[in-house]
Structure formats: structure tokens, C-alpha cells
PAKE-627186 format. One record per residue: residue number from 1; residue in one letter; y, x, z of N, C-alpha, C in turn. Coordinates in pm, whole numbers, padded with zeros to 5 digits. Each point is the difference from the previous one (the first is absolute). Layout:
N
{NUM "a" {Y X Z} {Y X Z} {Y X Z}}
...
//
This chain:
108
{1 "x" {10784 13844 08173} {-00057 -00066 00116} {00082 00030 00126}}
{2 "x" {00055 00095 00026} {00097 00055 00095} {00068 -00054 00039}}
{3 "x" {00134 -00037 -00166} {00090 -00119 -00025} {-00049 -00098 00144}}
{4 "x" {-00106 -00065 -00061} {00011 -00171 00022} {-00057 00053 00144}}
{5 "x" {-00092 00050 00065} {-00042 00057 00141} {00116 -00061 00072}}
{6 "x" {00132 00079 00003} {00118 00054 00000} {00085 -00131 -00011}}
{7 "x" {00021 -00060 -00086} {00062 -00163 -00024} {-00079 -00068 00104}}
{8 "x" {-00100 -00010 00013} {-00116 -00084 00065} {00043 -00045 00169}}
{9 "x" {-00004 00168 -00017} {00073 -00010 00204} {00150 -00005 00058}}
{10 "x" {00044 -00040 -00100} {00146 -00022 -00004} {00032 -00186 00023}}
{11 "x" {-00101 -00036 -00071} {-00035 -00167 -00013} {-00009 -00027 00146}}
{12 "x" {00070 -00091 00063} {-00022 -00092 00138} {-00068 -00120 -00022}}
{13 "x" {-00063 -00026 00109} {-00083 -00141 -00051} {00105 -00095 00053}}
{14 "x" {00004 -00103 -00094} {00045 -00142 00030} {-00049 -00101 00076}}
{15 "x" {-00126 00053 00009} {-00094 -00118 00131} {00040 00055 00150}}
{16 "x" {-00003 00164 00039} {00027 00028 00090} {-00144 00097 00051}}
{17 "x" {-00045 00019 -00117} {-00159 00095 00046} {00005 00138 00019}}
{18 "x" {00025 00040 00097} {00060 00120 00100} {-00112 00108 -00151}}
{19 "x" {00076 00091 -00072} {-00084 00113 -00089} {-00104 00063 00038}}
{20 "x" {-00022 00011 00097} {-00153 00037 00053} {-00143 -00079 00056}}
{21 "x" {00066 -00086 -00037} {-00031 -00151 00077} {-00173 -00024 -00087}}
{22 "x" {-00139 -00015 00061} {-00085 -00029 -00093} {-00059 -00129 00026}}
{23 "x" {00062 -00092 00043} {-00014 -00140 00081} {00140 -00108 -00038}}
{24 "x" {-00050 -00105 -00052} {00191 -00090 -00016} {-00076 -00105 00056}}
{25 "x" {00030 -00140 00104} {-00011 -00117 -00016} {00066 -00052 00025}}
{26 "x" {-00020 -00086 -00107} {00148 -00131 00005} {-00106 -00138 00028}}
{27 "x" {-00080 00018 00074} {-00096 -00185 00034} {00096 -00048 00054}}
{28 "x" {-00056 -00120 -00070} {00127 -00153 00049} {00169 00026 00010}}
{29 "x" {00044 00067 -00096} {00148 00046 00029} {00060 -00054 -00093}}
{30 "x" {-00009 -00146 -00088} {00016 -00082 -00064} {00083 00050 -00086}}
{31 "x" {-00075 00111 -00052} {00035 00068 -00151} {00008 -00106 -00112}}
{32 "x" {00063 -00001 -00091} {00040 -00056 -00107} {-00072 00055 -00153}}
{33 "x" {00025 00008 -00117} {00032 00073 -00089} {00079 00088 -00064}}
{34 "x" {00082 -00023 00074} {00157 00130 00002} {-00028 00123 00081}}
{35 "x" {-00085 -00044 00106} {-00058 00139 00110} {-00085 00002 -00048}}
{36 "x" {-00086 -00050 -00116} {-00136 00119 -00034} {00018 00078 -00086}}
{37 "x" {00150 -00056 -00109} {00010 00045 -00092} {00097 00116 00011}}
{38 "x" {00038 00032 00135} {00089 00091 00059} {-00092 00150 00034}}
{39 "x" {-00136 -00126 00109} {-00087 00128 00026} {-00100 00068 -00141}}
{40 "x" {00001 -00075 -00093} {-00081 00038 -00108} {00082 00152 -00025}}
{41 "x" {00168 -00025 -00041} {00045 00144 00001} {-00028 00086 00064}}
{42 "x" {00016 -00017 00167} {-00032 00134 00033} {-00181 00061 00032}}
{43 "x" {-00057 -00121 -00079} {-00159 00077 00008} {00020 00056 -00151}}
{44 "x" {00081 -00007 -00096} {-00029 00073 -00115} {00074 00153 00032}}
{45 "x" {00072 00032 00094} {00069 00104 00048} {-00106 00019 00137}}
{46 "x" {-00094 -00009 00083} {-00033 00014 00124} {-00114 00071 -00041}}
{47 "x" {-00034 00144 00071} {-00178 00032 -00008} {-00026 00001 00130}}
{48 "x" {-00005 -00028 00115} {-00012 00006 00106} {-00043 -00153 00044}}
{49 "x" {00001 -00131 -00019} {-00071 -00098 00021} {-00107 -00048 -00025}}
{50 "x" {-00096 00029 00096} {-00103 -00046 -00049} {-00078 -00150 00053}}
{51 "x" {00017 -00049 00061} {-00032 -00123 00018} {00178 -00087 00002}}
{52 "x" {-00038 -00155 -00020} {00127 -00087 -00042} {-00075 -00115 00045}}
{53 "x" {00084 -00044 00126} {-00042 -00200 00009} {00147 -00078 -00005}}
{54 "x" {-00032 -00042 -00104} {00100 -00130 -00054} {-00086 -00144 00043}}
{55 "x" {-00083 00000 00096} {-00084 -00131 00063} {00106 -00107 00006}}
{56 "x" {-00037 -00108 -00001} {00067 -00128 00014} {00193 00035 00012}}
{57 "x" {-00023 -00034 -00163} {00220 00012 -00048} {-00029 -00069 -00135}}
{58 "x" {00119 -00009 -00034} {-00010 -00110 -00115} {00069 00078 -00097}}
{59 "x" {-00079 00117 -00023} {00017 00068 -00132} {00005 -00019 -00168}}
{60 "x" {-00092 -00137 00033} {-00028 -00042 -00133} {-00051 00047 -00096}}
{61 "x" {00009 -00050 -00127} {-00049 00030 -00133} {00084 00150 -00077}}
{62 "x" {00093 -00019 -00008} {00116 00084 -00013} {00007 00134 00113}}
{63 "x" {-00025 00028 00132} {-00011 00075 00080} {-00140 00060 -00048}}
{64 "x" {-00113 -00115 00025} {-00073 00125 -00018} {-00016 00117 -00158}}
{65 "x" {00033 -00085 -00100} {-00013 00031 -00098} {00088 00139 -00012}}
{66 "x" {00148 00003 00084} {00032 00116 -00031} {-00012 00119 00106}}
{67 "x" {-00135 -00074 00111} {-00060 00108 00051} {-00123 00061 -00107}}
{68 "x" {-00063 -00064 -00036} {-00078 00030 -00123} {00011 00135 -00103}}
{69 "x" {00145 00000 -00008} {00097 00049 -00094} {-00030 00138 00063}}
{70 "x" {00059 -00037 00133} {00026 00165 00112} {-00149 00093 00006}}
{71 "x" {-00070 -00132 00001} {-00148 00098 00056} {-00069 00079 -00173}}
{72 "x" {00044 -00027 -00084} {-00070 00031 -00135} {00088 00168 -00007}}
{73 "x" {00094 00019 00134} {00076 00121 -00030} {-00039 00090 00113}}
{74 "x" {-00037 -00107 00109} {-00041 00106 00140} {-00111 -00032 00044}}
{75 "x" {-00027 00089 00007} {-00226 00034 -00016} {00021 00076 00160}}
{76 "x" {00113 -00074 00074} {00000 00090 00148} {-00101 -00134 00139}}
{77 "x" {00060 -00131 -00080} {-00021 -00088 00063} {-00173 -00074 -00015}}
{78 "x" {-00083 00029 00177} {-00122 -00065 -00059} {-00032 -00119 00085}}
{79 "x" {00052 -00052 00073} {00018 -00116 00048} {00119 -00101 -00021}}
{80 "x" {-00022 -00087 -00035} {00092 -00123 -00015} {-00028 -00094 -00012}}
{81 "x" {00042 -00125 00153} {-00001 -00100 -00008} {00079 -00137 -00013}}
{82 "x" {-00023 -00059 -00107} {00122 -00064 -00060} {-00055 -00167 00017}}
{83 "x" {-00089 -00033 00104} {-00056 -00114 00006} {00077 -00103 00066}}
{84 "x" {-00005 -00126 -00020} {00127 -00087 00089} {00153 00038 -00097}}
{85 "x" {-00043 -00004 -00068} {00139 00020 -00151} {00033 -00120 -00099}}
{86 "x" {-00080 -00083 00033} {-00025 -00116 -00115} {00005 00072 -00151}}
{87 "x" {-00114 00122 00031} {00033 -00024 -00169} {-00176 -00045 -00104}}
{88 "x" {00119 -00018 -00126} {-00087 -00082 -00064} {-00107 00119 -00067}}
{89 "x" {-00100 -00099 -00060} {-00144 00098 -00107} {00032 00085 -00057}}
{90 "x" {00148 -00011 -00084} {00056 00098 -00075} {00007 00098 00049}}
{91 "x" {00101 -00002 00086} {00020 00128 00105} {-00058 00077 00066}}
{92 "x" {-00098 -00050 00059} {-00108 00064 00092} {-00052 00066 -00125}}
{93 "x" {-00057 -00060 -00129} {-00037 00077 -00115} {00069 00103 -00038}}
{94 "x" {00159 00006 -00004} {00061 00106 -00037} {-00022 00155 00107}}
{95 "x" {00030 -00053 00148} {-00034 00062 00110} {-00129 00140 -00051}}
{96 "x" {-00066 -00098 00014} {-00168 00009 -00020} {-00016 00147 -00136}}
{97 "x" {00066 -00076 -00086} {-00004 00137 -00125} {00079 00079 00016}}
{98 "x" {00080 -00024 00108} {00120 00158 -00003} {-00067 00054 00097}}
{99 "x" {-00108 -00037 00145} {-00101 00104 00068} {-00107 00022 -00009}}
{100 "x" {-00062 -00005 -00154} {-00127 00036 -00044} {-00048 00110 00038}}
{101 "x" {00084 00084 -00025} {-00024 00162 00018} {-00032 00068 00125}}
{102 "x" {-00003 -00105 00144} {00001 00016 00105} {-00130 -00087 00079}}
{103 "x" {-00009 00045 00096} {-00137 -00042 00064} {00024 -00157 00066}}
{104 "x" {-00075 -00037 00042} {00044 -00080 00148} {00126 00004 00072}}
{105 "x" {00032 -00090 00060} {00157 00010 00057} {00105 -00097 -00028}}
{106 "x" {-00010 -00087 -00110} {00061 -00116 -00038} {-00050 -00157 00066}}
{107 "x" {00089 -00006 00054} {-00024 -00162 00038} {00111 -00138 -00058}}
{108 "x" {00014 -00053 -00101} {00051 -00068 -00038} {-00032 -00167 00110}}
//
């Protein structure tokens, strides 16, 4: 566990989320799917974020899904709003089962 501690804080984020940082928003910053699937990495490396607004960006189907991915690894994040994304039933479904484990705080 040391190891990876150790690897962990060596990792820079690619979005630009200062390491101590427990706040990110990107509203209306006409995110894509390439920037969610960028920030999905560094929430699978981040324990320090705890709220995330991705509000109105066009993340898509594909973005959110491999935010989905990130959050089934980091149990740091309890707010996230991913509404104004166009995404479809699927997705919001996938969303949805990767923050079961968590309270309130999701807004698709």
C-alpha cells in the first residue's frame, strides 16, 4: 500500500486540479468527451475531490461512461453534476450504478 500511496503523488493531473484541491468546476466550459475521459483519469488517481460540476458540456455518452469507470474506483467524490450533457437512458443508468454506494449528490 505504501508502493502505490507513493506512485499516487507522483501522478499530475491532466485536467489541472491543483492536489489539494476539494472543489473542480468545469460549468459551461464546452467539455467534450476527450476532457472527461482525461478527467476520469485523474479522479481514479485523486482523493482529495470531493464535489465535481461538469454542468452544461457536451460530454456525452462516451465521457460520461468513462467517468462512471473513475467513480467505481474513487469513493472520495460525493457530489457530481453532470446535467446539460445530452446524455442518453443508458448512461445516466450506467452513472447511476457506479454511485450506488453513495448518498445524495448526483445530478444527472
Amino acid at each position: 500500500v505504501e508502493v502505490a500511496e507513493s506512485k499516487r503523488k507522483q501522478i499530475k493531473s491532466l485536467c489541472g486540479i491543483a492536489e489539494d484541491a476539494t472543489s473542480a468546476s468545469f460549468f459551461n466550459r464546452g467539455l467534450g468527451p476527450v476532457d472527461a475521459i482525461l478527467l476520469a483519469f485523474d479522479l481514479r488517481v485523486n482523493a482529495t475531490v470531493t464535489s465535481l460540476n461538469l454542468r452544461l458540456n457536451r460530454i456525452g455518452n462516451v465521457g460520461a461512461e468513462a467517468l462512471a469507470g473513475a467513480l467505481r474506483v474513487n469513493a472520495t467524490v460525493t457530489r457530481l453534476d453532470l446535467s446539460g450533457n445530452g446524455l442518453s437512458d443508458k448512461s445516466k443508468s450506467v452513472v447511476r450504478q457506479a454511485w450506488r454506494h453513495r448518498s445524495d449528490g448526483l445530478r444527472l
